[in-house]
N, C-alpha and C positions, 0 to 999 in steps of 0.2 A: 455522505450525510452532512446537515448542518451542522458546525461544532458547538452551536446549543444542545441538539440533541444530544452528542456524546455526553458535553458537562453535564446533562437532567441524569442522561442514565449511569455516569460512572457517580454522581453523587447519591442515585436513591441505591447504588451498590454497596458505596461507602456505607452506608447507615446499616444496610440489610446483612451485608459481609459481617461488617466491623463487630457489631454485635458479637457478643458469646450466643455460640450456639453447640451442638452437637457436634460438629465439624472443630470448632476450634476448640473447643473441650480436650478430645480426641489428641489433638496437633499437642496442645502446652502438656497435658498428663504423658503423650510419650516423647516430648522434647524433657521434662522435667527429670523422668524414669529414664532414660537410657541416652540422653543426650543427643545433639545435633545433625551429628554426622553421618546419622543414616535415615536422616528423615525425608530426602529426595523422594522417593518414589513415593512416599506419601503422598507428599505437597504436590507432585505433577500431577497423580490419580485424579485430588480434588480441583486442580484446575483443568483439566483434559473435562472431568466427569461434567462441571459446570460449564465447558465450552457444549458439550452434546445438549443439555437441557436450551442454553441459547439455542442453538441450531434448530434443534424441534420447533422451539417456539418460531423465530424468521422464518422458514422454510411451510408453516403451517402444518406442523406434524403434531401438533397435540392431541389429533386424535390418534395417534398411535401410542402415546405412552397411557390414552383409556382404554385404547383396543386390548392391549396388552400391558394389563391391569395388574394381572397376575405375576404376568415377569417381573413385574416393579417391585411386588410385595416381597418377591423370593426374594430376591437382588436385599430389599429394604430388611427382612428377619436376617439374612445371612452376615449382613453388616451387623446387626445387633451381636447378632449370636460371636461375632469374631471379635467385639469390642468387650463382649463380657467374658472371652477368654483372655485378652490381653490385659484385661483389669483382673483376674486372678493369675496371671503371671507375675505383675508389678506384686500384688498386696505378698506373693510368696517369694520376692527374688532375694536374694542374698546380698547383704550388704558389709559383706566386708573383702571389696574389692580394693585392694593398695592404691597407694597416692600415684595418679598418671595413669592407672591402669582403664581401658574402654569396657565397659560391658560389652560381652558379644552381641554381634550384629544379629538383626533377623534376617530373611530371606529379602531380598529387593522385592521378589515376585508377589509375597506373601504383603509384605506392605503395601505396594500398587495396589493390588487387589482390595487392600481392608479399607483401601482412600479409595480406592472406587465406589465401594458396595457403602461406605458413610454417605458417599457427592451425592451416589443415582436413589440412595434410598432416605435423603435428608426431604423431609414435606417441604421444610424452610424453604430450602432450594429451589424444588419442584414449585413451589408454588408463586416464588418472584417471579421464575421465569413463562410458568406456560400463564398467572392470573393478573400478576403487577406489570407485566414487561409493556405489556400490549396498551394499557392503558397510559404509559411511557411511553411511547414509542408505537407511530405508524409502523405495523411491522408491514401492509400490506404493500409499502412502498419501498421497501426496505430491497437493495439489489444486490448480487453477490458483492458486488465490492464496499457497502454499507455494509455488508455483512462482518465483512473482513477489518472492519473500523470499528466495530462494537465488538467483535474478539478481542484484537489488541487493545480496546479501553480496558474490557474485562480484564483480561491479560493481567495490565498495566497496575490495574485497582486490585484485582488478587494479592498479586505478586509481593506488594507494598505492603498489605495487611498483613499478611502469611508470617510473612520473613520479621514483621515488626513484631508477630508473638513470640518465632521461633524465637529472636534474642532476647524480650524478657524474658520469657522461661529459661535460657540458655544461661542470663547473667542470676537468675534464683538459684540457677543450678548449685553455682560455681558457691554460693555461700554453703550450700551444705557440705560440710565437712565430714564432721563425725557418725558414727555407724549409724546413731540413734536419730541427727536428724534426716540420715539416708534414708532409713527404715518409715520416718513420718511421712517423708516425701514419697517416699512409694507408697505408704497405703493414702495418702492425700489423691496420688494421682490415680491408683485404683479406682477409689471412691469416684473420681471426677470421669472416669475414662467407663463405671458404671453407670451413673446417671446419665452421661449421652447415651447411651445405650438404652436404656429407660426412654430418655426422652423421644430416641426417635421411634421407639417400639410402642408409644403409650400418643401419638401421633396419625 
């Protein structure tokens, strides 16, 4: 592809990424709440999930995520429905874990999962890719190997954004100390890890 067209589209990425939305809500409430170091499977969910919606779009599959309208919807309450459980886990977790000590991990599978069901059930998403894209980008000229260069910009422009919230929220972390402002911080991140959950259910 021309590398005009990558710069058009990794920059209408930046802006549409970058933004707070549902997805990154999600990311800094459970980077905030339980820290860093099990957030992988997250973050690959949401980049894998937003490689599939590219794909659809290049390959001309948007009629299948109409055809199968419904799959989307399950996919899109089941993300809900797992976000508002993990915001009533923060608002109730305990906070008087000793200095150095990790809050226990969750399941890798169980996170994968909860970054998938945010990616494939985000509208945001869904709708850069199968409404904005096209108007971006010829997709109708678009070849597997153009394909394979708009992955890796995505890739590229994820990647950068992700990891730039993980560390704010990482270095917010590190200033709570005390039980009382752990205890803020968890119900902060509740509240924020609810309203994604709203938002993409009220979507």
């Amino acid at each position: 592809m021309e590398p005009t067209s990558l710069l058009i589209f990794a920059g209408a990425l930046l802006v549409a990424a970058g933004s707070p939305g549902p997805s990154i809500a999600a990311l800094v409430a459970r980077v905030i709440s339980k820290g860093f170091r099990d957030v992988l499977p997250f973050l690959a969910a949401m980049w894998i999930g937003e490689a599939i919606w590219l794909s659809l779009a290049v390959f001309g599959l948007a009629f299948v995520a109409q055809s199968f309208h419904m799959a989307f919807v399950v996919v899109k309450w089941a993300g809900v429905a797992y976000l508002v459980y993990l915001a009533w886990k923060m608002w109730t977790a305990p906070v008087d874990t000793r200095e150095g000590e990790m809050p226990s991990q969750d399941s890798p599978l169980k996170l994968f999962a909860a970054g998938m069901a945010v990616t494939l059930g985000n509208p945001k998403i869904m709708m850069f890719y199968l409404a904005l894209l096209p108007t971006i980008i010829d997709l109708a000229s678009v070849s597997v190997v153009g394909w394979l260069e708009l992955t890796l910009t995505m890739a590229a422009v994820l990647i950068a954004i992700d990891l730039a919230w993980v560390f704010a929220a990482a270095q917010a972390r590190k200033l709570l100390r005390s039980k009382r402002a752990m205890q803020i911080a968890n119900r902060v991140s509740a509240t924020t890890m609810a309203g994604a959950a709203a938002a993409i259910a009220a979507r």
